[in-house]
Structures are given as C-alpha cells and as structure tokens.
NULO-474374 format. One line per field, with one value per atom (N, C-alpha, C): residue number from 1; residue in one letter; z, x, y; atom name. Coordinates in steps of 0.1 Angstrom, whole numbers. Layout:
! NULO-474374
k <- [NUM,...] $
r <- [A,...] $
pz <- [Z,...] $
px <- [X,...] $
py <- [Y,...] $
a <- [CA,...] $
! end
This chain:
! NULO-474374
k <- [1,1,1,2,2,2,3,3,3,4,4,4,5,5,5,6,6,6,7,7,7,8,8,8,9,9,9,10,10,10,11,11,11,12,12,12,13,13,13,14,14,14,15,15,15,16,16,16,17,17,17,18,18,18,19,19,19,20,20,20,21,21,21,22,22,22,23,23,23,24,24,24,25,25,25,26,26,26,27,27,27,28,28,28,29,29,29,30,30,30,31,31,31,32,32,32,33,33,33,34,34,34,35,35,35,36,36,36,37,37,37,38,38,38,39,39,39,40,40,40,41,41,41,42,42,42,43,43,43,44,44,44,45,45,45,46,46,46,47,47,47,48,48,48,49,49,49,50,50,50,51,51,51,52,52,52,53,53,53,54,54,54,55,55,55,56,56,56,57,57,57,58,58,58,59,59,59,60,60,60,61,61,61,62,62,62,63,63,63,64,64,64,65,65,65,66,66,66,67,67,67,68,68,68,69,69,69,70,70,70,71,71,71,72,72,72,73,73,73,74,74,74,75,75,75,76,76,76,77,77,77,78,78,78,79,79,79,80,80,80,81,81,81,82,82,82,83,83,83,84,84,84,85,85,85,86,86,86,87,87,87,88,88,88,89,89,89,90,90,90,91,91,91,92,92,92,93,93,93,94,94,94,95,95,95,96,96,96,97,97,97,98,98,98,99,99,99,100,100,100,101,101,101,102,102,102,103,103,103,104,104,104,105,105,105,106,106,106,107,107,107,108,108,108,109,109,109,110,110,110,111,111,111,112,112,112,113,113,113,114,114,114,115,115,115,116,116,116,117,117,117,118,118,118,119,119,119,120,120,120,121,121,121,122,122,122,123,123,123,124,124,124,125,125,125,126,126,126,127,127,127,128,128,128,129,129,129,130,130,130,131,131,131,132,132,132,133,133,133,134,134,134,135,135,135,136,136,136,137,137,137,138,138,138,139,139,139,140,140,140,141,141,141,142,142,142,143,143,143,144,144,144,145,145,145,146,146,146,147,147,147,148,148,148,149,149,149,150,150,150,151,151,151,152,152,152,153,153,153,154,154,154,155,155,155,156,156,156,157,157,157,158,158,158,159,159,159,160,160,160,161,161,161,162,162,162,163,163,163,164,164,164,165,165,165,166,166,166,167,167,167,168,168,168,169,169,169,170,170,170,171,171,171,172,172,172,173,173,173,174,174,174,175,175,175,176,176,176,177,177,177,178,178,178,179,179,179,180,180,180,181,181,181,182,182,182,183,183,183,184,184,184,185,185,185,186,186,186,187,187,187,188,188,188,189,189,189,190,190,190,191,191,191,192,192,192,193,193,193,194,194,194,195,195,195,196,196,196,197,197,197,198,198,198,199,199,199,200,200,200,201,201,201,202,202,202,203,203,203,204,204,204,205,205,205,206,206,206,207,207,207,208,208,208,209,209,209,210,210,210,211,211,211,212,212,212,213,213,213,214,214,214,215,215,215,216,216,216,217,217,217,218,218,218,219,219,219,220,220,220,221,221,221,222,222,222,223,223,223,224,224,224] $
r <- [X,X,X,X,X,X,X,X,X,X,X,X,X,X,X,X,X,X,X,X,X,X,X,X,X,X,X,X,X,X,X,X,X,X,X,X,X,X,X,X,X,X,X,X,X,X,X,X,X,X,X,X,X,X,X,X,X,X,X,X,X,X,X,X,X,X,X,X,X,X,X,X,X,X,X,X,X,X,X,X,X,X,X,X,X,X,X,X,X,X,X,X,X,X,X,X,X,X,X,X,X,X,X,X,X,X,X,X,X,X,X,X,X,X,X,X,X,X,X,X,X,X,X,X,X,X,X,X,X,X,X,X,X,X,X,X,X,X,X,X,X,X,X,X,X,X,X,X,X,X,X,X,X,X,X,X,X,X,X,X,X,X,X,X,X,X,X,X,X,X,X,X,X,X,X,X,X,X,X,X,X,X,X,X,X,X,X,X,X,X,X,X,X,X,X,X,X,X,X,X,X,X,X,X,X,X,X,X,X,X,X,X,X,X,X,X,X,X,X,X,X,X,X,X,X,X,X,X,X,X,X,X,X,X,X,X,X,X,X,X,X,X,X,X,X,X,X,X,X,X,X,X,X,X,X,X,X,X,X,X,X,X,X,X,X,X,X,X,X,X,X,X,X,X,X,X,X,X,X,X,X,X,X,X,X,X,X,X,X,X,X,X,X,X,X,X,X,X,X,X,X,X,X,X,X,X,X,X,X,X,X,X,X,X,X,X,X,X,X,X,X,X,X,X,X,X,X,X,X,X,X,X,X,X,X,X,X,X,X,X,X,X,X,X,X,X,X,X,X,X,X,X,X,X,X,X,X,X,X,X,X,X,X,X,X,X,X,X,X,X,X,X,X,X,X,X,X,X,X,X,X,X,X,X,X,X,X,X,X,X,X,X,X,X,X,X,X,X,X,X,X,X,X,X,X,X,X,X,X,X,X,X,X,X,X,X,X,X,X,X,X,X,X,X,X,X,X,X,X,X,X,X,X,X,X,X,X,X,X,X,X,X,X,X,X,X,X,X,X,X,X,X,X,X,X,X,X,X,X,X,X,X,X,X,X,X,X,X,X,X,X,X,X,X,X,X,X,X,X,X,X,X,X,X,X,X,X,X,X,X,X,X,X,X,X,X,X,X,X,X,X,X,X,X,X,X,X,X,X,X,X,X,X,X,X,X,X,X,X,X,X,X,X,X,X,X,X,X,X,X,X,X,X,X,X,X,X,X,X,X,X,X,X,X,X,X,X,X,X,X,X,X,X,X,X,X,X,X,X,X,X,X,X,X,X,X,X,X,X,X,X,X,X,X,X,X,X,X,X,X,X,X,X,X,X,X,X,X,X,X,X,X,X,X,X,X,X,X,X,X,X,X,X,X,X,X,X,X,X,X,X,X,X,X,X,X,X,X,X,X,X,X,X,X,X,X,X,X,X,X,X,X,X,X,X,X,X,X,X,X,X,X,X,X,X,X,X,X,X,X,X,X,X,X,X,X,X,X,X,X,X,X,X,X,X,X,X,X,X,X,X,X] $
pz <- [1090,1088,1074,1076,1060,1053,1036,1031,1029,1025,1017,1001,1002,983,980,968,958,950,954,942,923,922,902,895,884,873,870,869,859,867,883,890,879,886,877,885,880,891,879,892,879,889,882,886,879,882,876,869,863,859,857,858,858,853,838,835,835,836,843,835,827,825,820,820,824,814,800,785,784,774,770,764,766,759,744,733,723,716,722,720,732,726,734,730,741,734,742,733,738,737,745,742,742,729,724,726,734,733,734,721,716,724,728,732,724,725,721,724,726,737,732,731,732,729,726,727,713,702,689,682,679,673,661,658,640,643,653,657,664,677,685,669,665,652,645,644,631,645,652,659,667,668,672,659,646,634,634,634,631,646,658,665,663,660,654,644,633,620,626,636,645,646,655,667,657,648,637,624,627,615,623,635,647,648,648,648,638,624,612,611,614,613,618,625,633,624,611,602,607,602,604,618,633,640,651,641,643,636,642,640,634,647,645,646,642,646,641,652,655,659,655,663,670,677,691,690,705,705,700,695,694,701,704,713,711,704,702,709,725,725,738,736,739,751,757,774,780,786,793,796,794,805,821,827,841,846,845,849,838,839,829,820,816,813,794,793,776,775,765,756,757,761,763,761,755,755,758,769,768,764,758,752,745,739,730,737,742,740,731,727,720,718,720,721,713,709,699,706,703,714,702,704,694,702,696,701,693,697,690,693,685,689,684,692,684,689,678,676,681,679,683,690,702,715,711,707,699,701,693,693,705,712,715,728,734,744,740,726,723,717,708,702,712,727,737,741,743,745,738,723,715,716,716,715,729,740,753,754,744,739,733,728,718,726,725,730,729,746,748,748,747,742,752,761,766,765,771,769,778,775,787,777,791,783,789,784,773,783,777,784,772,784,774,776,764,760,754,749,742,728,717,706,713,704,710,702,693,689,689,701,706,709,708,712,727,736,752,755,744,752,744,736,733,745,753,754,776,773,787,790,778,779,778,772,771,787,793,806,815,810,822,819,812,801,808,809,814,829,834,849,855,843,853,851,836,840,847,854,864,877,879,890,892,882,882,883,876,881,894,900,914,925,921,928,928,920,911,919,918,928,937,946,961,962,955,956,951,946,941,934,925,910,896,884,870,867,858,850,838,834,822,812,808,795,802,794,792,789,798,799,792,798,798,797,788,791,788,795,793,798,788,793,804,814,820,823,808,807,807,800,794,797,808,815,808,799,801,809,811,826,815,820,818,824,817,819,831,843,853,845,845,845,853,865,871,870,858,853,838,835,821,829,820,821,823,823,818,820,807,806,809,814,810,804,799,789,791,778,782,775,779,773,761,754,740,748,750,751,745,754,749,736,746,734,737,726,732,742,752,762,754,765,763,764,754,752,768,773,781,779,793,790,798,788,789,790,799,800,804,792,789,801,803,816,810,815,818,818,812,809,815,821,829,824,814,810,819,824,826,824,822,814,826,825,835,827,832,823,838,832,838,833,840,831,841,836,841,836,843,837,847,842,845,853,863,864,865,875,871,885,891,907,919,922,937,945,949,960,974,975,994,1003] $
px <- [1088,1074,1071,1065,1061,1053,1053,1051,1040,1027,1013,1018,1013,1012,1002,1004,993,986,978,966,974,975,978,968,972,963,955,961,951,955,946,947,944,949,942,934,926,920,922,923,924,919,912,900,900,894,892,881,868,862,859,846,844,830,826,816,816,799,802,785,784,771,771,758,759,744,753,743,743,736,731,742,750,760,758,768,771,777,783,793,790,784,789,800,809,818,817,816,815,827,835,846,836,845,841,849,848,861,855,861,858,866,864,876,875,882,882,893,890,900,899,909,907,919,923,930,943,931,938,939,953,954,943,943,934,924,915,902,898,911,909,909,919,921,904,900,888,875,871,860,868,879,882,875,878,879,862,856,840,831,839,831,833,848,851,843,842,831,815,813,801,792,804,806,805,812,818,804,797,786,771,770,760,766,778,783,778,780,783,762,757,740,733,743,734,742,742,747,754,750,759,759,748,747,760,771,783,792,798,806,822,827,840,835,843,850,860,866,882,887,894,899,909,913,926,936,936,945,943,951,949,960,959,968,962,970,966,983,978,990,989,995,997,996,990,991,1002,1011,1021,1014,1016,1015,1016,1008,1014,1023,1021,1031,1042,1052,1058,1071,1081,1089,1094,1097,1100,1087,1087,1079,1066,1056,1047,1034,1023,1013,997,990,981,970,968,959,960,950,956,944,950,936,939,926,929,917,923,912,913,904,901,894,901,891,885,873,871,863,867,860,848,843,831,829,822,819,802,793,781,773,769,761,748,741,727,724,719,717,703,695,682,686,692,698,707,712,721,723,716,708,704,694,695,709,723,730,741,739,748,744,729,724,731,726,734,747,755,767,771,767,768,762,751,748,753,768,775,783,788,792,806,815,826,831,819,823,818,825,822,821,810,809,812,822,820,820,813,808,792,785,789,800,807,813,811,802,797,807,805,815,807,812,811,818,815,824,835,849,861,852,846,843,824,825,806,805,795,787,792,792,790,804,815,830,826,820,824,813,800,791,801,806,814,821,832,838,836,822,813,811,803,797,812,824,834,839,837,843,832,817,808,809,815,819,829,839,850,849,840,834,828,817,808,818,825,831,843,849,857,851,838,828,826,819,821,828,838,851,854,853,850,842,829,818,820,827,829,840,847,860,850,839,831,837,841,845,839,847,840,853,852,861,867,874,878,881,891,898,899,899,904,920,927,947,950,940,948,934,935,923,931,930,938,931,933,923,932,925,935,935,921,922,903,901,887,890,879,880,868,867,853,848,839,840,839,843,848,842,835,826,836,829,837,833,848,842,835,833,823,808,805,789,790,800,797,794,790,785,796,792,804,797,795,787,803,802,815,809,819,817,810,799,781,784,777,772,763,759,751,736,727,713,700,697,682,673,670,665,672,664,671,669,679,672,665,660,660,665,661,675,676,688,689,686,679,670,689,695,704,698,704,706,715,712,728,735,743,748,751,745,751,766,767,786,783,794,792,809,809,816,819,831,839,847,850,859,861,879,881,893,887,896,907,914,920,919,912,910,922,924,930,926,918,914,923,915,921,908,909,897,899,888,889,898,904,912,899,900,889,893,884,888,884,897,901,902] $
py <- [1099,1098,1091,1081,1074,1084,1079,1088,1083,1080,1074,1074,1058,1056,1061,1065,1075,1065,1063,1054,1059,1044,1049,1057,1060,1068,1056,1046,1034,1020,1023,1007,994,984,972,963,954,943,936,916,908,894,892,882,868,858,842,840,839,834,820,813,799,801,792,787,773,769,754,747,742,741,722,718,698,701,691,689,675,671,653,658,636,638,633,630,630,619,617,602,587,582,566,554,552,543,529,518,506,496,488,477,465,457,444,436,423,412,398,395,382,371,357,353,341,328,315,307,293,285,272,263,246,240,233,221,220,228,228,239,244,255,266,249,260,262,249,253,264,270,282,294,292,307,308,296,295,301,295,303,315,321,335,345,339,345,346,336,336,344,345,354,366,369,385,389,378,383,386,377,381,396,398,407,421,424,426,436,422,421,429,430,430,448,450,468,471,466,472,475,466,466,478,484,497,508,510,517,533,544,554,559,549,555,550,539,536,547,560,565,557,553,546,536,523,513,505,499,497,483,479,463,470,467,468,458,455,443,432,421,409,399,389,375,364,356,339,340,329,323,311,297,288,288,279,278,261,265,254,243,233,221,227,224,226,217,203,194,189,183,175,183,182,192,189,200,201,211,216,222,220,214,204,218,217,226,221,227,217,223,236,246,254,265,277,290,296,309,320,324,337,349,362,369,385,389,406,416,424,434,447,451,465,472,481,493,501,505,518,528,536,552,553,554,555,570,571,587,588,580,574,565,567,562,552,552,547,532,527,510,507,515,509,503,500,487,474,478,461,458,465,468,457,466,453,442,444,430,418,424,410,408,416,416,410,410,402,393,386,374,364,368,363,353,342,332,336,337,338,354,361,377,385,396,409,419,425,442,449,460,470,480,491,504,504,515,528,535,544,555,569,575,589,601,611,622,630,638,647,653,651,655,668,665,673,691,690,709,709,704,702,719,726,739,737,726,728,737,734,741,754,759,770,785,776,781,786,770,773,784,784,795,810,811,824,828,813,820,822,817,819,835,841,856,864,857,869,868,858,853,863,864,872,888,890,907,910,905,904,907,896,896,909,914,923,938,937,952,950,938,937,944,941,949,964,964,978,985,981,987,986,976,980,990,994,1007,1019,1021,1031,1033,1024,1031,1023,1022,1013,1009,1001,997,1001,1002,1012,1002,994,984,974,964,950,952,942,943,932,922,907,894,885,873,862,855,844,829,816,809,797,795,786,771,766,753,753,745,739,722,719,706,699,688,687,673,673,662,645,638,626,617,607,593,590,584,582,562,552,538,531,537,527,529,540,545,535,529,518,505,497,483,473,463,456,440,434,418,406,400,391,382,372,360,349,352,347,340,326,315,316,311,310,308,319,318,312,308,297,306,317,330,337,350,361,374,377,385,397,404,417,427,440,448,455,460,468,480,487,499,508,518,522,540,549,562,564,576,583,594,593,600,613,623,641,642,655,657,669,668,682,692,706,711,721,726,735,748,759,766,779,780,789,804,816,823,835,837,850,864,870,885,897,905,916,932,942,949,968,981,988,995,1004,1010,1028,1029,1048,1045,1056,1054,1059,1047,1051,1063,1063,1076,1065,1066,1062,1072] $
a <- [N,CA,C,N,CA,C,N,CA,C,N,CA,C,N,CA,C,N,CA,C,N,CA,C,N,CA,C,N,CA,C,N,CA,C,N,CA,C,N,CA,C,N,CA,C,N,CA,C,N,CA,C,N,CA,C,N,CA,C,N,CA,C,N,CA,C,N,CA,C,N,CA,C,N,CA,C,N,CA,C,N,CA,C,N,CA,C,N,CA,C,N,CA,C,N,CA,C,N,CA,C,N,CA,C,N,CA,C,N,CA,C,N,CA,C,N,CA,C,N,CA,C,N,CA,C,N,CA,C,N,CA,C,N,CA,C,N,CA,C,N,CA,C,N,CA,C,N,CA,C,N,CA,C,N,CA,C,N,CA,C,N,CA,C,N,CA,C,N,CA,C,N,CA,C,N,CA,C,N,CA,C,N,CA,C,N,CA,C,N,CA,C,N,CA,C,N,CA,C,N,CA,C,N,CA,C,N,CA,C,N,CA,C,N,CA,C,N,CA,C,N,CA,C,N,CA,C,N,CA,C,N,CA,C,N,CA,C,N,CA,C,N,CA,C,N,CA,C,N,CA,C,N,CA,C,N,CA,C,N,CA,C,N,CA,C,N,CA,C,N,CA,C,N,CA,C,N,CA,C,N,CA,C,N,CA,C,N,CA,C,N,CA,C,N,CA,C,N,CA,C,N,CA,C,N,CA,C,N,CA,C,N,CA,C,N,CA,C,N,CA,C,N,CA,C,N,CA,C,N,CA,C,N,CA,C,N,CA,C,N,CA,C,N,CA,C,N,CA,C,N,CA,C,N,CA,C,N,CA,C,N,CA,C,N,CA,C,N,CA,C,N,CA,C,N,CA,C,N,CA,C,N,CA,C,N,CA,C,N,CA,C,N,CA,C,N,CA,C,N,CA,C,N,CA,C,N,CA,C,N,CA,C,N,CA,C,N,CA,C,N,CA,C,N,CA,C,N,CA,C,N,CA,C,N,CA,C,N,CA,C,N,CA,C,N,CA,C,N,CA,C,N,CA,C,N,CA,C,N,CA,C,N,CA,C,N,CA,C,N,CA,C,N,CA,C,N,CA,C,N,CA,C,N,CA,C,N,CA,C,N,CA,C,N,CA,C,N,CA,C,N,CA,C,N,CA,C,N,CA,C,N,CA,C,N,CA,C,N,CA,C,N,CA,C,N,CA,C,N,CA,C,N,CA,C,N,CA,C,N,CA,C,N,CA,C,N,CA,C,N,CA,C,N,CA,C,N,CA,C,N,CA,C,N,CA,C,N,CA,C,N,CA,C,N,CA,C,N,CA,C,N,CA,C,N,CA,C,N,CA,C,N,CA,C,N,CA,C,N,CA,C,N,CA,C,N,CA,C,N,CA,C,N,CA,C,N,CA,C,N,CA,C,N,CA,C,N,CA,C,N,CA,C,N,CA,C,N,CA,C,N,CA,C,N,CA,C,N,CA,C,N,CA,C,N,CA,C,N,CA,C,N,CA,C,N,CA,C,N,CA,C,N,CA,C,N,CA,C,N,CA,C,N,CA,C,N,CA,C,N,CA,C,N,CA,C,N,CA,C,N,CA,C,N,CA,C,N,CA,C,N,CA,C,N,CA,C,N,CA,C,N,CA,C,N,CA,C,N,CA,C,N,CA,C,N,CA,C,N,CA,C,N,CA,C,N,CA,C,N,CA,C,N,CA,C,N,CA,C,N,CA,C,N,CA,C,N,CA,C,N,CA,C,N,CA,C,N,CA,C,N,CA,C] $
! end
C-alpha cells in the first residue's frame, strides 16, 4: 500500500514576475556621412575636410543639447580604371561618418534638415533610447518584485494558506526595448538647395522597459 507524502513544515512556491512600463525617451542618436569624389586627389581631401568642418560646425551649434559627438570611420581610396592595364586610376572617393547623442529633442528636426542639406552628406537616424541608469529600469524592476509577490500570494490563497518568508530573488535580465531601424530616417546624398527646406516635424518614439525576477518563498502548510 503506498504510503501518502506529508505536506512539509515549510512548503515553498516560486514564481516569475514581469514589470513592463513604455516612457518618453531620452537619448536621440543621429549618423552623419560626409562624402566627396573627383578626379584629383587633394581636391577630393580638401572638400572631404571642408564638409566635415561643415557638418561638424552645424552639431557643435546646438550646444549642450549635443551630448556626444564622434567621428567614426574614415576611407579616402582610389578608384581603378575600368579599362586598360597597369596601375591606372581614374578617380578618388572619400567619406566620414559621425555620430551623435542629443538630449533635447527641441532642435533636432531643423538640426537634420540642414545637415541633409549639406552637399554630398547623409542622415540616418534618430534612433531613440533611453539613458543606461534612467528611473524607467529602476521603476520596472519595482513593478516586476510587486509582480511576483502578488502572484505568489495568489497561489497561496488558492491552497488556503499565506506566505511566510522570502528564500530566493533573483533577477533574470532587464530588457529595455530598442529603437527598431526601420523607425529612423534616413536622407541620402542631397544636392546643394536653392533655399532652405523646412525643418522636419520629428516624434520621438516610446521605449518600452522590461524587467523580470524569480522569487521563491515559504508558506504556512495547507491543509489538503
């Protein structure tokens, strides 16, 4: 005859938690790429150099509401002859790429306009974020902690019983949601404009934060 398990002195339940809440974001980042092209070496170097100083001078103008900025990559290099053999060169291209981080969203529509106005130069971007120690991860993690106490009384109450201690909390990763790129822009390489357009009317995309925990607790022993 089997014997019946005896319910423990001190069962445990142990449950998941998820807080999940979607704030304005915080960060916008924009890529810059200058290009320049022709026939003769110094002249490609000299207007690569004067649209970078451009490009450059047009970031620096929107003062502290430029967090970062960064030059990237750079390539000056030769283009083949297509026909005819030896060495032979029958162009030069060359291009800069920078990046940004801006804090204030205020400018930063006319900010691309110009900078997509710039002769030979693209923008892509915004891609929005969130600062890495923003309130939204600490606030997630709160609602995922009151998530898995909730849920663990739950259970609790359906055995007719309470919970006694906390065993175990454990976090199992803080996601925060990520600019998808097909929500940035992206101007390709504009000719020199008669005037000047107008700024683009830009909105900032929602971040949507995450946070998931593992709890493990003890309770009183139900009566089964």
């Amino acid at each position: 005859m089997t014997q019946p398990h005896p319910t423990p002195e001190a069962p445990q339940v142990t449950v998941r938690g998820e807080g999940r809440l979607e704030v304005e974001p915080e960060l916008a980042r924009i890529g810059v790429t200058v290009r320049a092209g022709g026939t003769d070496r110094a002249s490609v170097l000299a207007a690569l150099t004067g649209r970078n100083a451009e490009a450059i001078a047009l970031l620096k103008s929107c003062g502290e509401a430029v967090a970062a900025l960064e030059t990237g990559a750079l390539s000056v290099s030769p283009e083949p002859a297509r026909h005819g053999r030896g060495e032979r060169v029958r162009g030069y291209q060359g291009w800069v790429h920078l990046s940004a981080e801006l804090t204030d969203f205020t400018a930063l529509g006319e900010l691309v306009t110009h900078l997509a106005d710039l002769e030979w130069t693209r923008v892509d971007g915004p891609w929005w974020s969130l600062r890495p120690d923003s309130p939204a991860h600490a606030e997630a993690r709160r609602r995922a902690v009151r998530d898995a106490v909730r849920r663990a009384r739950e259970y609790a109450e359906a055995l007719g019983t309470s919970l006694v201690a906390l065993l175990e909390l454990s976090d199992t990763g803080l996601a925060p949601g990520m600019p998808a790129p097909a929500g940035g822009m992206r101007m390709a390489f504009a000719a020199e404009a008669v005037e000047a357009p107008a700024p683009l009317d830009l909105e900032p995309q929602r971040q949507t934060v995450t946070a998931e925990v593992a709890a493990r607790f003890t309770m009183e022993p139900p009566a089964l």
